[in-house]
PDB file of N, CA, C and O in Angstrom:
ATOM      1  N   UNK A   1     107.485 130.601  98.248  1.00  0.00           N
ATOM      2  CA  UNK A   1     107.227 129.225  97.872  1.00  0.00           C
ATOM      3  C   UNK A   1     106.780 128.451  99.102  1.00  0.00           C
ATOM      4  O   UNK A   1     107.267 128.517 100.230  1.00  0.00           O
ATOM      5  N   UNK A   2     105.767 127.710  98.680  1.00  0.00           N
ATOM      6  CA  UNK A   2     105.012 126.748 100.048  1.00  0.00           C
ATOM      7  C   UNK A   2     105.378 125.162 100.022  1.00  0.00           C
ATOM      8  O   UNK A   2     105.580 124.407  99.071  1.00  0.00           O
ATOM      9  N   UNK A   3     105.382 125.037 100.823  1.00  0.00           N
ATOM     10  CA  UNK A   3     105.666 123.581 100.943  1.00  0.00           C
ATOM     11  C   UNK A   3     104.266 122.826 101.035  1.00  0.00           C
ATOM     12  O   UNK A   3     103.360 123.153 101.802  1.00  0.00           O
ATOM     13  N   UNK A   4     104.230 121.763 100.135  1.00  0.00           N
ATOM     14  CA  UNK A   4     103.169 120.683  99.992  1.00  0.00           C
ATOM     15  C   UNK A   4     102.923 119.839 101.092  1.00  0.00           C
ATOM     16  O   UNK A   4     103.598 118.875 101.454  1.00  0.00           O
ATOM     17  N   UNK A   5     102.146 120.180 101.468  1.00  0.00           N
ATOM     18  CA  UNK A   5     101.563 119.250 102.818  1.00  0.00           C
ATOM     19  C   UNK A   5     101.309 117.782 102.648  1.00  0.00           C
ATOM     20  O   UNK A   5     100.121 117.621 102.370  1.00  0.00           O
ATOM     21  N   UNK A   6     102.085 116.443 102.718  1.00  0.00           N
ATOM     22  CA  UNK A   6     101.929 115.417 102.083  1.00  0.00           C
ATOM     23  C   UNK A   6     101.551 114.608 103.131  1.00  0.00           C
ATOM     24  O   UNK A   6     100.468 114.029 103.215  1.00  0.00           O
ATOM     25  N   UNK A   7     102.328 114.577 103.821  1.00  0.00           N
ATOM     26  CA  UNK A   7     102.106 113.759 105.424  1.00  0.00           C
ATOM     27  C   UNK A   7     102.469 114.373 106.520  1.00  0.00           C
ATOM     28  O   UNK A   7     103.562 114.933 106.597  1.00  0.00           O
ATOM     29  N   UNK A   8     101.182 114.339 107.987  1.00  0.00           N
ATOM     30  CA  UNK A   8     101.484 115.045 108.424  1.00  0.00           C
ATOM     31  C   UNK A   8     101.649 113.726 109.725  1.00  0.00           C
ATOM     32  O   UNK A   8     100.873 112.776 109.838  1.00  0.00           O
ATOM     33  N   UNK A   9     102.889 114.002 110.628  1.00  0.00           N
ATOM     34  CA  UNK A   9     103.420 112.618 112.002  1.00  0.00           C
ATOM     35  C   UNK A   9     102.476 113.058 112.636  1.00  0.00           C
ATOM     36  O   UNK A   9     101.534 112.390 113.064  1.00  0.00           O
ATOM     37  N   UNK A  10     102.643 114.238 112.758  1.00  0.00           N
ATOM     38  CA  UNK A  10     102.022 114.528 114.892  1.00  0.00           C
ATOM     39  C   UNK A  10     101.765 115.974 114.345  1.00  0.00           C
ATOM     40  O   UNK A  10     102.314 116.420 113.337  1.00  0.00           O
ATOM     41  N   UNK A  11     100.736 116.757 115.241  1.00  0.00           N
ATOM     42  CA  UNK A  11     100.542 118.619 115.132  1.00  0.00           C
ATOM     43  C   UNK A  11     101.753 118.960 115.825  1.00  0.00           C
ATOM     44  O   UNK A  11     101.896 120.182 115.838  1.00  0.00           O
ATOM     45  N   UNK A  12     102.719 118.313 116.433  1.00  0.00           N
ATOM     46  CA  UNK A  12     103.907 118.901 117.716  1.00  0.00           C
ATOM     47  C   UNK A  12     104.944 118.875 116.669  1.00  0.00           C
ATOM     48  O   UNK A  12     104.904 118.321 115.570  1.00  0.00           O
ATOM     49  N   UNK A  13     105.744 119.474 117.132  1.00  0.00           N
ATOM     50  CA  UNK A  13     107.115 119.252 116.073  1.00  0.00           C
ATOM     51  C   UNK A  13     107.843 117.920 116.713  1.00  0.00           C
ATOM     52  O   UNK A  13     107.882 117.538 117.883  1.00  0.00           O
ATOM     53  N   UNK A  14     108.364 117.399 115.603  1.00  0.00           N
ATOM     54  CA  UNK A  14     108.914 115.973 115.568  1.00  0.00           C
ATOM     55  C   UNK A  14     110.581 116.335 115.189  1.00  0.00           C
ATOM     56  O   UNK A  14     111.164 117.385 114.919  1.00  0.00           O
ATOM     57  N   UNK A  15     110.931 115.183 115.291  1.00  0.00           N
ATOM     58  CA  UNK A  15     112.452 114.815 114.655  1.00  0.00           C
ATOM     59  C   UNK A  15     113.064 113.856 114.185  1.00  0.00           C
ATOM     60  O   UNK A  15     112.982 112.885 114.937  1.00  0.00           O
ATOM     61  N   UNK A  16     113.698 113.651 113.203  1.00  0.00           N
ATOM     62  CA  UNK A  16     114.244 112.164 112.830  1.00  0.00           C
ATOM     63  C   UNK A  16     115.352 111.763 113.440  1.00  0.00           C
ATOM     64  O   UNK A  16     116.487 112.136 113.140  1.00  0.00           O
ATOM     65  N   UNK A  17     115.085 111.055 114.243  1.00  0.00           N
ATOM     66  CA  UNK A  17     116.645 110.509 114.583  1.00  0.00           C
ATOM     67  C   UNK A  17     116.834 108.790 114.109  1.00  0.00           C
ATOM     68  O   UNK A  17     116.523 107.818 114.798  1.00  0.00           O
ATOM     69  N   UNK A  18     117.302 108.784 113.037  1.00  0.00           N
ATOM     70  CA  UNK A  18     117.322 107.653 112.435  1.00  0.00           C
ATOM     71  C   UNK A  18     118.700 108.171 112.122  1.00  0.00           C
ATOM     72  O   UNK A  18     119.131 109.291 112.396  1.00  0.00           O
ATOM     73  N   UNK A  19     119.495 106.928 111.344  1.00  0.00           N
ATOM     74  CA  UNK A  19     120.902 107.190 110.406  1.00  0.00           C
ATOM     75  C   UNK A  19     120.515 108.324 109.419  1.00  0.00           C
ATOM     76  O   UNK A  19     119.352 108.426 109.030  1.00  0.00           O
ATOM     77  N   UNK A  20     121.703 109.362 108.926  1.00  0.00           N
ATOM     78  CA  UNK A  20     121.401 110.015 107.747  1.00  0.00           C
ATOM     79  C   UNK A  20     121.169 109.335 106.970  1.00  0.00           C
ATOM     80  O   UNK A  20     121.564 108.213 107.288  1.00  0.00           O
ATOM     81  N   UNK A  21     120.552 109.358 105.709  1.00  0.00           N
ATOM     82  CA  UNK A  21     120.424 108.817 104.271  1.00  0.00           C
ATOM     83  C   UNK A  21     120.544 109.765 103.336  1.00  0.00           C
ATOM     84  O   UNK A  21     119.664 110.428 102.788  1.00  0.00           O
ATOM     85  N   UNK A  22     122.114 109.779 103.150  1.00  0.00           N
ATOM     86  CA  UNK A  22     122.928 111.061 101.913  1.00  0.00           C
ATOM     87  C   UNK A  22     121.492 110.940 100.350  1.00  0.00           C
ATOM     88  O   UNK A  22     120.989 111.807  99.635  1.00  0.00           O
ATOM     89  N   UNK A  23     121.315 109.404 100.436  1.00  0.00           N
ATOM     90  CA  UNK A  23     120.299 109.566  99.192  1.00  0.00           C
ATOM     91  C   UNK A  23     118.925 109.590  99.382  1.00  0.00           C
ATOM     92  O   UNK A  23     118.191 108.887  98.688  1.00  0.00           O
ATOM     93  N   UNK A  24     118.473 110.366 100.299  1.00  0.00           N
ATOM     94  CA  UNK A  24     117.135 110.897 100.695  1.00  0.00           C
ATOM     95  C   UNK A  24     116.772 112.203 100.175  1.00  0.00           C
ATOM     96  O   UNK A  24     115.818 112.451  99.437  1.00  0.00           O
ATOM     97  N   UNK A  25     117.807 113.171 100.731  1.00  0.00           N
ATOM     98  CA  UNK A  25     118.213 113.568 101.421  1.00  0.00           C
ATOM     99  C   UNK A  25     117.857 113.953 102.710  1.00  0.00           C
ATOM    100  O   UNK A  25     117.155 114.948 102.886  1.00  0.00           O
ATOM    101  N   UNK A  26     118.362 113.113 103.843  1.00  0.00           N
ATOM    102  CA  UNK A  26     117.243 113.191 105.523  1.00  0.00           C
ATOM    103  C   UNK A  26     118.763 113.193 106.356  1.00  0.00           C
ATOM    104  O   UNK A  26     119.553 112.263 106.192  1.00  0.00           O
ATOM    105  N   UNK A  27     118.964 113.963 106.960  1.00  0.00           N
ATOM    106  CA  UNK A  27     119.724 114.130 107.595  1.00  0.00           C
ATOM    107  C   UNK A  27     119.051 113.397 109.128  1.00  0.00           C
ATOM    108  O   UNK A  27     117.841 113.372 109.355  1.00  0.00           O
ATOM    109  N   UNK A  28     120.212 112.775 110.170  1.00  0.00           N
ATOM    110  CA  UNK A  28     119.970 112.624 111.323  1.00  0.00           C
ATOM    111  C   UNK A  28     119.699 114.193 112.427  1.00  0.00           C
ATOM    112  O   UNK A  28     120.537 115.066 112.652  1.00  0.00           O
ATOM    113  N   UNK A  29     118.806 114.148 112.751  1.00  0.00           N
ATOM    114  CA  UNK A  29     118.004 115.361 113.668  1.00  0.00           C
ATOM    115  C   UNK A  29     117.661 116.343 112.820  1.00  0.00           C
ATOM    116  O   UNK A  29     118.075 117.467 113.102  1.00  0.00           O
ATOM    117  N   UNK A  30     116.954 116.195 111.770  1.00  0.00           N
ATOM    118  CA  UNK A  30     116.087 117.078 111.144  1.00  0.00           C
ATOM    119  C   UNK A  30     114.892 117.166 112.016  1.00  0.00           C
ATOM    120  O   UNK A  30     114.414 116.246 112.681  1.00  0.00           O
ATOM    121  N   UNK A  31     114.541 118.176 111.947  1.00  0.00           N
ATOM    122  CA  UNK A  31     113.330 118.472 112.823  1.00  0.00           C
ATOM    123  C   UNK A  31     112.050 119.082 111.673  1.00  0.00           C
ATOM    124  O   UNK A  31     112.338 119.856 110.761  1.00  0.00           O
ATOM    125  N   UNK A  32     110.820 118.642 111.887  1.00  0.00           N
ATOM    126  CA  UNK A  32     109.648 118.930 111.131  1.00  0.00           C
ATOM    127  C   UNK A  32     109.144 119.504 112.174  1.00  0.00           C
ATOM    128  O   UNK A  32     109.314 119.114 113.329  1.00  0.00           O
ATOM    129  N   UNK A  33     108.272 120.795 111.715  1.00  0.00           N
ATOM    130  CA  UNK A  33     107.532 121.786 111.947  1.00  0.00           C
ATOM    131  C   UNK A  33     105.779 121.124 112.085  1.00  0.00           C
ATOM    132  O   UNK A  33     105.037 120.687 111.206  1.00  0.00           O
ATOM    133  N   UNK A  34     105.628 121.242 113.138  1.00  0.00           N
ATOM    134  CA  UNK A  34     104.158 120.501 113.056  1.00  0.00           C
ATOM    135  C   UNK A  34     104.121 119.218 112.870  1.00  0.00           C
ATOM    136  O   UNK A  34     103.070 118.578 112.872  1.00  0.00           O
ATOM    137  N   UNK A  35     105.656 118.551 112.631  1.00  0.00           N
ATOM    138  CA  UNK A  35     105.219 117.045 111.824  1.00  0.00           C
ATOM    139  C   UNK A  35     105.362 116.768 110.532  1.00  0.00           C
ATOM    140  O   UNK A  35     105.903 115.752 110.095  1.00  0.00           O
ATOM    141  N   UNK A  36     104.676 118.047 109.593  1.00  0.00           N
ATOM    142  CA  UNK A  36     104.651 118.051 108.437  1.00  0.00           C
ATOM    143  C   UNK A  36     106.138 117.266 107.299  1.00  0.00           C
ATOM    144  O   UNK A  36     107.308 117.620 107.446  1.00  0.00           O
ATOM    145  N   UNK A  37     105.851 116.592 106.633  1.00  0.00           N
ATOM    146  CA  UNK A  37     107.213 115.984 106.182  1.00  0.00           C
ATOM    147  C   UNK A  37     107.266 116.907 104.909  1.00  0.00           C
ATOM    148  O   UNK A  37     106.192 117.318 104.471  1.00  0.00           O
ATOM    149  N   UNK A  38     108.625 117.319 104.184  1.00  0.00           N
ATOM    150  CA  UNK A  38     108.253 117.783 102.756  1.00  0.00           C
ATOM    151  C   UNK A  38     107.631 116.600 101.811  1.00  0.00           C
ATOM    152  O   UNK A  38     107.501 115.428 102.164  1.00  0.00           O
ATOM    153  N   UNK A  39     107.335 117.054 100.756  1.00  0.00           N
ATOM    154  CA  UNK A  39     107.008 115.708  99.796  1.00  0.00           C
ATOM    155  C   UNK A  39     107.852 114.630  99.373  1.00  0.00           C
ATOM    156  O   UNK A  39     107.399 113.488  99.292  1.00  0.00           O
ATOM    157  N   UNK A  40     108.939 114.878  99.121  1.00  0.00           N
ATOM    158  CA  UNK A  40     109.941 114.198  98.679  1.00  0.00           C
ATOM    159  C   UNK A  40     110.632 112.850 100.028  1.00  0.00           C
ATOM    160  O   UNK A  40     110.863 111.641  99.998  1.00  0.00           O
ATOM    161  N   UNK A  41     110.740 113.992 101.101  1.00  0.00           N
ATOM    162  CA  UNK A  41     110.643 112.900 102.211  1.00  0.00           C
ATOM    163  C   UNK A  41     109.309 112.305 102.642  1.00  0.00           C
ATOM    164  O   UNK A  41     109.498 111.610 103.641  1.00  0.00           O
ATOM    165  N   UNK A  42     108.572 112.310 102.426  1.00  0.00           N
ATOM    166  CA  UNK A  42     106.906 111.792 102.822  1.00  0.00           C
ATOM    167  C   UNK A  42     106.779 110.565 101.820  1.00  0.00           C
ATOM    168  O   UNK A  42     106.593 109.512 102.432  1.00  0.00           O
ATOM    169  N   UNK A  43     106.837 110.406 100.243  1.00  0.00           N
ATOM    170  CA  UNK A  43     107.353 109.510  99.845  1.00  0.00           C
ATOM    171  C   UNK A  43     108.088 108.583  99.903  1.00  0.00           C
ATOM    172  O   UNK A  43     107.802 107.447  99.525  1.00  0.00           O
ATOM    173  N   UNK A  44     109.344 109.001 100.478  1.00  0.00           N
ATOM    174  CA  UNK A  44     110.200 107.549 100.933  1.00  0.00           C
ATOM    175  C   UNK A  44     109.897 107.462 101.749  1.00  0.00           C
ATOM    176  O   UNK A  44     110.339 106.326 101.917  1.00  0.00           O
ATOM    177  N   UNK A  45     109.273 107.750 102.926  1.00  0.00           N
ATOM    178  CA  UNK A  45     108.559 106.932 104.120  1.00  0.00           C
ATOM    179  C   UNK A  45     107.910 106.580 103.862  1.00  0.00           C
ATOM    180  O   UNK A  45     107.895 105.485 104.426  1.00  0.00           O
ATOM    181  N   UNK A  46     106.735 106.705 102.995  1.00  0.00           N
ATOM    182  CA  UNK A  46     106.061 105.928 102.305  1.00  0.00           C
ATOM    183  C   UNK A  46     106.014 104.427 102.023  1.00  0.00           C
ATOM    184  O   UNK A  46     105.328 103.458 102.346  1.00  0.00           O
ATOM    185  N   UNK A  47     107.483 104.813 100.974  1.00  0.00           N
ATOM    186  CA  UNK A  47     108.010 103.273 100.770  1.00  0.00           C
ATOM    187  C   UNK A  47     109.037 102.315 101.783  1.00  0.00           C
ATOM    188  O   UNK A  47     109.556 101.206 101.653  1.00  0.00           O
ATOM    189  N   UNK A  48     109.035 103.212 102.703  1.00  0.00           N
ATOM    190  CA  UNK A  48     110.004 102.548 103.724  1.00  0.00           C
ATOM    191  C   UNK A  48     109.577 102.504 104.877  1.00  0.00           C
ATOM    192  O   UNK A  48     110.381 102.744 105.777  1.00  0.00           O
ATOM    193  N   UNK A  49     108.155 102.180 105.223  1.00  0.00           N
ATOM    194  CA  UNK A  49     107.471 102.417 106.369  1.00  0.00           C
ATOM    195  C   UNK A  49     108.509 102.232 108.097  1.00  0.00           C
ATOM    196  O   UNK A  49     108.232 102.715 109.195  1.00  0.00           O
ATOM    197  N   UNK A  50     109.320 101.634 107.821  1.00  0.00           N
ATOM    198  CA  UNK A  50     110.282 101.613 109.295  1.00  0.00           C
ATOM    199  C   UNK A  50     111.057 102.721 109.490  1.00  0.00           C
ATOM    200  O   UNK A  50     111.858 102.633 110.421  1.00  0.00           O
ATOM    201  N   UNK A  51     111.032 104.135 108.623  1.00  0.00           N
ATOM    202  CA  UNK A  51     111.459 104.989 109.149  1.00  0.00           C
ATOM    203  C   UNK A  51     110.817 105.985 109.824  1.00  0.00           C
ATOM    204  O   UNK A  51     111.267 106.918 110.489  1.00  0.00           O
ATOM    205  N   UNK A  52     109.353 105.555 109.476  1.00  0.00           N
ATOM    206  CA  UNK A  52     108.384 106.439 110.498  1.00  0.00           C
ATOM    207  C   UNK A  52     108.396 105.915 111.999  1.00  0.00           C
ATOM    208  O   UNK A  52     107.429 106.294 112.659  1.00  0.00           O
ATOM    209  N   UNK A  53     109.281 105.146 112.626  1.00  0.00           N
ATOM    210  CA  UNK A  53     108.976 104.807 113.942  1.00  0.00           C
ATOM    211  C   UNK A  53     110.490 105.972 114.622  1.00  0.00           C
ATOM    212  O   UNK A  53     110.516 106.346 115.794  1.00  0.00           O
ATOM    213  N   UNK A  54     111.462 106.308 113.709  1.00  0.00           N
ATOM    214  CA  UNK A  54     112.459 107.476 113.938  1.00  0.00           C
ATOM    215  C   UNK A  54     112.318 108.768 113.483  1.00  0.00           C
ATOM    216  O   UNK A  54     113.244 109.550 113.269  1.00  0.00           O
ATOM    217  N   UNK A  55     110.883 109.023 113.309  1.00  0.00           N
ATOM    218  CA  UNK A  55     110.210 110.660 113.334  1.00  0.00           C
ATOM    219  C   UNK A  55     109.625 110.814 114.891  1.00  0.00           C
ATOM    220  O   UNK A  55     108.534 110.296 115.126  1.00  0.00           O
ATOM    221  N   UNK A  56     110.132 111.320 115.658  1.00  0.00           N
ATOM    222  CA  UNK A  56     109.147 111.062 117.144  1.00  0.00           C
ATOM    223  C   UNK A  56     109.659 112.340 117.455  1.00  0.00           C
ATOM    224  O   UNK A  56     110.688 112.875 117.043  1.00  0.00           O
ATOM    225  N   UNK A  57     108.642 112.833 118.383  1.00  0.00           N
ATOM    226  CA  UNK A  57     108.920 114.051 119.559  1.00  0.00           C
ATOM    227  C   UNK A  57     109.673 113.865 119.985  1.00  0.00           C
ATOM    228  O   UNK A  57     110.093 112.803 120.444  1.00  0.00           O
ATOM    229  N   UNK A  58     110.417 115.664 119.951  1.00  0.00           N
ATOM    230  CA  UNK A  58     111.504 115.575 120.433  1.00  0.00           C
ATOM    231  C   UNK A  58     111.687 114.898 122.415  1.00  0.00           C
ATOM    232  O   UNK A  58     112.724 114.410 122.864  1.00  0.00           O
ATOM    233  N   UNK A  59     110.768 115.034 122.972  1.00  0.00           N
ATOM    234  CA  UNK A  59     110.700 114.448 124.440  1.00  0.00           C
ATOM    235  C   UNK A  59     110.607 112.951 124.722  1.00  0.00           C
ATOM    236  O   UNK A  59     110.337 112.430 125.805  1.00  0.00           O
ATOM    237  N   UNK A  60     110.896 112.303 123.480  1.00  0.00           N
ATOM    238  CA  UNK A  60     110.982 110.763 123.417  1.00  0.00           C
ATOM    239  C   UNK A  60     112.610 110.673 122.725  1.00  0.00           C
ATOM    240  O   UNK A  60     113.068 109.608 122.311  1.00  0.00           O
ATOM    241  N   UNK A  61     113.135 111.573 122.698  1.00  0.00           N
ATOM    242  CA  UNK A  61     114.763 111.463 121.887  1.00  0.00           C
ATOM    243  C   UNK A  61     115.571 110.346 122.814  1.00  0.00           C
ATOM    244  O   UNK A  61     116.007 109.260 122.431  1.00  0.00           O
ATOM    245  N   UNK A  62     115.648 110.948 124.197  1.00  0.00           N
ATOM    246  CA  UNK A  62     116.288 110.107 125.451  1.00  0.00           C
ATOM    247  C   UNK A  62     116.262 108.390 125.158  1.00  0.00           C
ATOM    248  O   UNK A  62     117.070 107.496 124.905  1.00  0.00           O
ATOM    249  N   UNK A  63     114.689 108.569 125.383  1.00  0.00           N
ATOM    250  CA  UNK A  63     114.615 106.953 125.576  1.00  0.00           C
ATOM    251  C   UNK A  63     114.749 106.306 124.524  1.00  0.00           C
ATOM    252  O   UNK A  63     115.450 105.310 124.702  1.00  0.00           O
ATOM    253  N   UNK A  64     114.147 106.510 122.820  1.00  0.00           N
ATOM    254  CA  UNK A  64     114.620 105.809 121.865  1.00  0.00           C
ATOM    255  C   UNK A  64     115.734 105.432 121.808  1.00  0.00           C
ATOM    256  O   UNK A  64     116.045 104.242 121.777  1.00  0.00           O
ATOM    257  N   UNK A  65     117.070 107.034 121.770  1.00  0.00           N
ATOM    258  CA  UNK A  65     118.683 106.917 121.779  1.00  0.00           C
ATOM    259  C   UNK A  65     118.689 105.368 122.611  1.00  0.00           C
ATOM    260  O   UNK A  65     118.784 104.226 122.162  1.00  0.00           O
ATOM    261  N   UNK A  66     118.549 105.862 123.954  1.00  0.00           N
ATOM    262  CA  UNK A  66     118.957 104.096 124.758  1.00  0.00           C
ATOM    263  C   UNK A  66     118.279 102.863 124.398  1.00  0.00           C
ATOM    264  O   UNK A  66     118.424 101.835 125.059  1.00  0.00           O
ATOM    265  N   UNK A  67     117.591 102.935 123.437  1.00  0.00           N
ATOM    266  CA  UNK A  67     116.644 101.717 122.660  1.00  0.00           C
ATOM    267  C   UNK A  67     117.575 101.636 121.560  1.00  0.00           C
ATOM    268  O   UNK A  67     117.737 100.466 121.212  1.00  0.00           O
ATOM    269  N   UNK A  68     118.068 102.250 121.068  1.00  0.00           N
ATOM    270  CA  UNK A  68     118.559 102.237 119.970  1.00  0.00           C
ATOM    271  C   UNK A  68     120.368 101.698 120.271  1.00  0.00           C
ATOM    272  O   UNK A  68     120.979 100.903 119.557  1.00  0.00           O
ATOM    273  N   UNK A  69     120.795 102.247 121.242  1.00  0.00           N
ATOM    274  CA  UNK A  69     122.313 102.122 122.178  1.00  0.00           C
ATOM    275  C   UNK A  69     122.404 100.130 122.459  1.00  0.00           C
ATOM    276  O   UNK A  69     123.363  99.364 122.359  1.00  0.00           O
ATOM    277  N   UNK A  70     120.674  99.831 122.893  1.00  0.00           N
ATOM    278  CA  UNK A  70     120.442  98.156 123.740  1.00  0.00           C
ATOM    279  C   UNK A  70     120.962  97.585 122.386  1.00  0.00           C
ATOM    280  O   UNK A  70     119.911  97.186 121.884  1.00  0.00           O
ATOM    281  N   UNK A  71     122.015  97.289 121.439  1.00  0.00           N
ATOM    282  CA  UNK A  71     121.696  96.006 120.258  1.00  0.00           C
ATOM    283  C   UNK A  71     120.729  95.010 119.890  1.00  0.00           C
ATOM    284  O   UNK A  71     120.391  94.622 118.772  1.00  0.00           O
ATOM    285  N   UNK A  72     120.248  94.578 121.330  1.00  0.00           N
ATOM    286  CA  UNK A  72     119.303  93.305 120.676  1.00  0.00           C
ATOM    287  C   UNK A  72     117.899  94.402 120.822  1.00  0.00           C
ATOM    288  O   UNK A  72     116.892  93.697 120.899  1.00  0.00           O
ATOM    289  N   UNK A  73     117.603  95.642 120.872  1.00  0.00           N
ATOM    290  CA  UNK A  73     116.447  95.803 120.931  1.00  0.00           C
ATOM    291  C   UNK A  73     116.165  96.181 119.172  1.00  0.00           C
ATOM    292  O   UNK A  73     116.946  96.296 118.227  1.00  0.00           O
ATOM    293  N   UNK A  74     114.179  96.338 119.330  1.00  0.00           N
ATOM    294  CA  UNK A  74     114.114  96.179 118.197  1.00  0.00           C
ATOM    295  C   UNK A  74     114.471  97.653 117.250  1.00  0.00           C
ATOM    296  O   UNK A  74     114.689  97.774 116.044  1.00  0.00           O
ATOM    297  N   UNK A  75     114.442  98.289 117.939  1.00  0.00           N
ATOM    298  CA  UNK A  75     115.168 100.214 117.245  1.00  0.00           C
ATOM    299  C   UNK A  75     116.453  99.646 116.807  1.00  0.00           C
ATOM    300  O   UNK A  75     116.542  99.613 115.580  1.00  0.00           O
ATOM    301  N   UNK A  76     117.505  99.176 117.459  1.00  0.00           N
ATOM    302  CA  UNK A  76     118.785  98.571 116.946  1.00  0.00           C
ATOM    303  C   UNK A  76     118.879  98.122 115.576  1.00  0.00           C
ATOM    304  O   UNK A  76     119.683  98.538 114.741  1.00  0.00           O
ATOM    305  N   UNK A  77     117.996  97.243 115.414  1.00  0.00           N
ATOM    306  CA  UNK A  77     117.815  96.336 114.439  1.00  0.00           C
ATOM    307  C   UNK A  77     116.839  96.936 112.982  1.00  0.00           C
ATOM    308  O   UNK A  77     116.831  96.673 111.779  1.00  0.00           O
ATOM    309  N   UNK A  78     116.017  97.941 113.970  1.00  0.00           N
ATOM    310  CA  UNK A  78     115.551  98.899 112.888  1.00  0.00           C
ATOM    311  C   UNK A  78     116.337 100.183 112.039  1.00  0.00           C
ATOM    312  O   UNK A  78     116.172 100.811 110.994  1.00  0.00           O
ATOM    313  N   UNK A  79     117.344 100.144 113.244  1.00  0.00           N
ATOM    314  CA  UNK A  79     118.162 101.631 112.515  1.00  0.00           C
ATOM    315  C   UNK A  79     119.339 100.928 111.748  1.00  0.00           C
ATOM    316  O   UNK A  79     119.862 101.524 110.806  1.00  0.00           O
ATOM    317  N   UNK A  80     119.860  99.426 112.195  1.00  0.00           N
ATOM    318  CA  UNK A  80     120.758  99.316 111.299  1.00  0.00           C
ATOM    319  C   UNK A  80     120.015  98.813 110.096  1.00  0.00           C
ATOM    320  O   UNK A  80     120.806  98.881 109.155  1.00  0.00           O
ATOM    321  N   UNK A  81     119.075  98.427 109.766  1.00  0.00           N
ATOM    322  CA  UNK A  81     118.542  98.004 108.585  1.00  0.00           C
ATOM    323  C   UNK A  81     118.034  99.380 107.562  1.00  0.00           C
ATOM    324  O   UNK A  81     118.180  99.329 106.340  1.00  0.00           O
ATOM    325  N   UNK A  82     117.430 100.577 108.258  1.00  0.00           N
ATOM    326  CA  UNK A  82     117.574 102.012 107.666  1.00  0.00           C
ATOM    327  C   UNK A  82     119.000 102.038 107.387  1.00  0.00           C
ATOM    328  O   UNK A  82     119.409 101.824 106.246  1.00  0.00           O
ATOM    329  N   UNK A  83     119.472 102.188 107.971  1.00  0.00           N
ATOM    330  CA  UNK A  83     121.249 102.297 107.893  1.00  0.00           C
ATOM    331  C   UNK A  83     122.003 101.764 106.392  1.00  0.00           C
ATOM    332  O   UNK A  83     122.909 102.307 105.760  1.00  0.00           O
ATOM    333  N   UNK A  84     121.144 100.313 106.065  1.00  0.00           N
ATOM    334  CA  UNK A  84     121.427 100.063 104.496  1.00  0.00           C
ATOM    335  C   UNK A  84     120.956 100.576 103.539  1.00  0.00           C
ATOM    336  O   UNK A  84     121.285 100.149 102.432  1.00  0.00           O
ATOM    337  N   UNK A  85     120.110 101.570 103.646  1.00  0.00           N
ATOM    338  CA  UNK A  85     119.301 101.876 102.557  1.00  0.00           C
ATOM    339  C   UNK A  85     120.296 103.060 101.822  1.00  0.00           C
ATOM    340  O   UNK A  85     119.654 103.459 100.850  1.00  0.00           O
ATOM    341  N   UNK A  86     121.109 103.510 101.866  1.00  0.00           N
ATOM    342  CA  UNK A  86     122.534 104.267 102.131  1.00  0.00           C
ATOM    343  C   UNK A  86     123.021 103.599 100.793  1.00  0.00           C
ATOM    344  O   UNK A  86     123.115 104.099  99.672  1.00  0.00           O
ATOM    345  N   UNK A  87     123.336 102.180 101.278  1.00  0.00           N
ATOM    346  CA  UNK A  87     123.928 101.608 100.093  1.00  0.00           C
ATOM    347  C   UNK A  87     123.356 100.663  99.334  1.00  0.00           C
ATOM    348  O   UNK A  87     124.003  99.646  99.086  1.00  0.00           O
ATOM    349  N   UNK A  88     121.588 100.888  98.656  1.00  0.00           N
ATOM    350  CA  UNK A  88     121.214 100.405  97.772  1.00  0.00           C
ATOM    351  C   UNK A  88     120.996 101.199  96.907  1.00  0.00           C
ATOM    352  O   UNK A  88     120.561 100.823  95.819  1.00  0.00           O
TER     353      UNK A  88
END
């Protein structure tokens, strides 16, 4: 069985480091192969365009984490607002 090529981030392999979302199902540090998202996750990024800024190469993990660690920065404010989507 093949996986549907729906959206592709980057040709490098990527990773999500965003909050899990149990109702995605997207776990925190899933890693995509090439980028490639499955379909099902390519869709809700779709509709949730602020979770494509927590698909990034893995060699940008460092500095987001401490973007994400600053509160007033804007990753902070982006991951806790992913962070609700949990409980809608």
């Amino acid at each position: 069985m093949s996986r549907k090529k729906v959206e592709t981030i980057s040709d490098e392999p990527t990773i999500y480091i965003g909050p899990s979302l149990s109702k995605w199902p997207l776990k925190q540090y899933t890693s995509f192969i090439g980028g490639v998202l499955p379909a099902n996750i390519a869709a809700k990024v779709e509709e949730n365009p602020e979770v494509k800024a927590f698909i990034v190469s893995p060699l940008k993990i460092s500095e987001i984490e401490r973007k994400i660690a600053d509160k007033t920065s804007a990753y902070a404010l982006q991951f806790a607002k992913i962070n609700k989507l949990n409980e809608g």
